[in-house]
N, C-alpha and C positions, 0 to 999 in steps of 0.2 A: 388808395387810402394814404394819409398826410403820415408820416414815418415824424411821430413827436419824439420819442426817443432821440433822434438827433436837431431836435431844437431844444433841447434842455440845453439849462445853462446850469452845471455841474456845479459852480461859483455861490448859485441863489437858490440851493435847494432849501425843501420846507426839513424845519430837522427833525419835526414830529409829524406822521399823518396818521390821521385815524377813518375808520371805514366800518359804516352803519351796512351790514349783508343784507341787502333786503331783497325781496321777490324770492327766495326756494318755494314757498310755497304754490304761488301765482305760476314759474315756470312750471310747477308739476300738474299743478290744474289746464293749464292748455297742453300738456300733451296727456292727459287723462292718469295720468299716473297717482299712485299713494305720496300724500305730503312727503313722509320719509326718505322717498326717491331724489324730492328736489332739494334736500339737507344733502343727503348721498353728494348729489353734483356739487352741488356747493363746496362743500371740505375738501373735492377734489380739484377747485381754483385756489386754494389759499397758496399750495406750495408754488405754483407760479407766479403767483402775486407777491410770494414774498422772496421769490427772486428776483422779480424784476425790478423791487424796491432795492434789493444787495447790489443789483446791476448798477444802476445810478447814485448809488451811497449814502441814500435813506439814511439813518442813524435808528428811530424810531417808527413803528410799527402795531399802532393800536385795532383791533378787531373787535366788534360789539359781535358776541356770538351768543351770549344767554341774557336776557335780562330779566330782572328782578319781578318783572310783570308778567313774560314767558310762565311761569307755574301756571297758570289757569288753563294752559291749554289743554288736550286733550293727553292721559295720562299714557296711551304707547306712545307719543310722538314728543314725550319730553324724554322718555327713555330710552328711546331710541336714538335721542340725540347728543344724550352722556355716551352711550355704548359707541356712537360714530365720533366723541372725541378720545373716548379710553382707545377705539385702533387706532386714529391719527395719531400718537402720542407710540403706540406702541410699535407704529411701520415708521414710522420719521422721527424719532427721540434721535438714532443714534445719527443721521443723517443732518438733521439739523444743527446737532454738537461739535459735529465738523468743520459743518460752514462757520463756524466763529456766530451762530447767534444764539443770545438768552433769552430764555424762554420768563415774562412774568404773567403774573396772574393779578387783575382787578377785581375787586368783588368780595362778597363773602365767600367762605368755604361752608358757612351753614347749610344744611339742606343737602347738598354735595354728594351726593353717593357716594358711598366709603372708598370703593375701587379708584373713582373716579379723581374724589381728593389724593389720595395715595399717589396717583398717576400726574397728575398735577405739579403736588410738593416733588416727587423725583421727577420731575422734568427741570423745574425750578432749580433743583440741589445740581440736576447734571450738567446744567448748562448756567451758572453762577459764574466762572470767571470768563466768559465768552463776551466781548467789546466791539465785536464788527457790528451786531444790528439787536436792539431791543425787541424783540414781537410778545407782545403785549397781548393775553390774550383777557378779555373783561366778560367774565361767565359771572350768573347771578349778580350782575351788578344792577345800578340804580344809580343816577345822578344825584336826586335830594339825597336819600340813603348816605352816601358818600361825603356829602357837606356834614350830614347830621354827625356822621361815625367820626369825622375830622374834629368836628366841635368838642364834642363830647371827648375824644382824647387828648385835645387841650384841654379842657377841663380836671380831666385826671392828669396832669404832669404839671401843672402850673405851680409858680409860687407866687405866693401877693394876690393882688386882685387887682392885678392890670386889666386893661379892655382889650378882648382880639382884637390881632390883628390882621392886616391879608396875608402877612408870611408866615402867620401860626394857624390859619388854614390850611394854607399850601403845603406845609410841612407835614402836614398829618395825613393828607391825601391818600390813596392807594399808589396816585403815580407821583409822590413827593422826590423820587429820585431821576422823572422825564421832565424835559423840557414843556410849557405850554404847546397844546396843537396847534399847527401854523397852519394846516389843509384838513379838511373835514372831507369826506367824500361819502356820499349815501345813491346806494343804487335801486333800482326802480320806477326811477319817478316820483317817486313820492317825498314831499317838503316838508318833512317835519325833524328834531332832534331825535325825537322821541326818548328823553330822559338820559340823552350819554353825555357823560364828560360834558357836564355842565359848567362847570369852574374855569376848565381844562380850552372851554373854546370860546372863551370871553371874547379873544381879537382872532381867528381863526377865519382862513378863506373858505366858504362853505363852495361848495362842487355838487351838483344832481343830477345822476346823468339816466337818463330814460334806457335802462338797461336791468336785466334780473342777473342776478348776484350771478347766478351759475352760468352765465351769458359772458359775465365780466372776462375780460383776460388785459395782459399787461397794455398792451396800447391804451386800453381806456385810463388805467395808473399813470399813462407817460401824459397824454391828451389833459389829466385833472393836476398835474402838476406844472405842464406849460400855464395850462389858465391860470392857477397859481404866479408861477411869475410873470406873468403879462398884467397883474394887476396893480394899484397904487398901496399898501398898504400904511394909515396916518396914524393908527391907535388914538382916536381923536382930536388928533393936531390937525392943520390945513397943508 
């Protein structure tokens, strides 16, 4: 196996990546297991995943872990996937606080199960002055959603009747205090955004790598960030 870890170039890291978990379910279904088994394995890649981003000096650290469309599914397997972030949050709060990372949160807090929000906002509160690594965590969120909720709070703080603009979008953001995503990574196989960090990955290297989320481990992080910088990026220039 190609050791990408040491063909990074430390110099051209992306300073944002974000990461669409896809396949928990699909791996549960080929090994016959309840969906909630393969959420289970999944939560239990993240903490290596977001070491091996600390290893190479990441800065940012976005996770699509609930979306705003997720409600429809089947109602133990949405609760059981707040009750598998209320323990991550309750086995790794103090451990993460350590390593110098902040914990934020994308999304709404509506809907939230009360425990869950609670568990959230004090993760948020514990880990505020921490500047080694952002991990972003975007529960209930929504791409349109997030444009709309932007607009609309320029709207309430404006004076005059200026025309938006892109910086008074950007500002109102959820992630108006992270830089644009520079690497996009979605696992499974499968090519779609599906509603994330729509604004957010306007000039973004997208990555797909035929693998299920609970499959993922750091090599594939190191492997979608060499592709990253092996690429031209022009932001429309030649």
């Amino acid at each position: 196996m190609k050791d990408y870890k040491k063909l990074i170039d430390p110099a051209a890291l992306p300073k944002h990546i974000a990461i669409i978990m896809d396949g928990n379910g699909r791996w549960a279904r080929k090994k016959s297991l309840p969906r909630i088994e393969g959420h289970r394995k999944g939560a239990d890649v993240v903490e290596p995943v977001v070491d091996a981003a600390l290893a190479v000096g990441v800065k940012a650290l976005s996770l699509y872990a609930f979306s705003t469309e997720n409600w429809i599914r089947p109602d133990d397997e949405v609760s059981g996937l707040w009750t598998l972030l209320d323990i991550y949050f309750q086995m790794k709060l103090e451990k993460i606080a350590a390593r110098g990372i902040r914990i934020k949160h994308s999304g709404s807090l509506d809907k939230i199960p009360t425990d869950t929000r609670l568990n959230i906002l004090n993760a948020m509160d514990r880990t505020s002055k921490n500047s080694r690594l952002v991990l972003n965590f975007c529960l209930n969120y929504g791409g349109r959603q997030e444009i709309v909720n932007a607009v609309n709070r320029w709207l309430d703080s404006r004076e005059g009747a200026s025309p938006v603009q892109e910086a008074d979008i950007g500002k109102n953001l959820y992630t108006s205090d992270l830089p644009d995503v520079d690497l996009m990574i979605r696992t499974s196989g499968e090519y779609r955004l599906s509603n994330f960090l729509l604004w957010q990955l306007a000039y973004a290297e997208l990555v797909f790598l035929d693998v299920l989320w609970p499959d993922f481990r750091p090599h594939h992080l190191y492997k979608a960030i060499w592709m990253f910088q092996n690429r031209e990026r022009r932001y429309g220039g030649i």
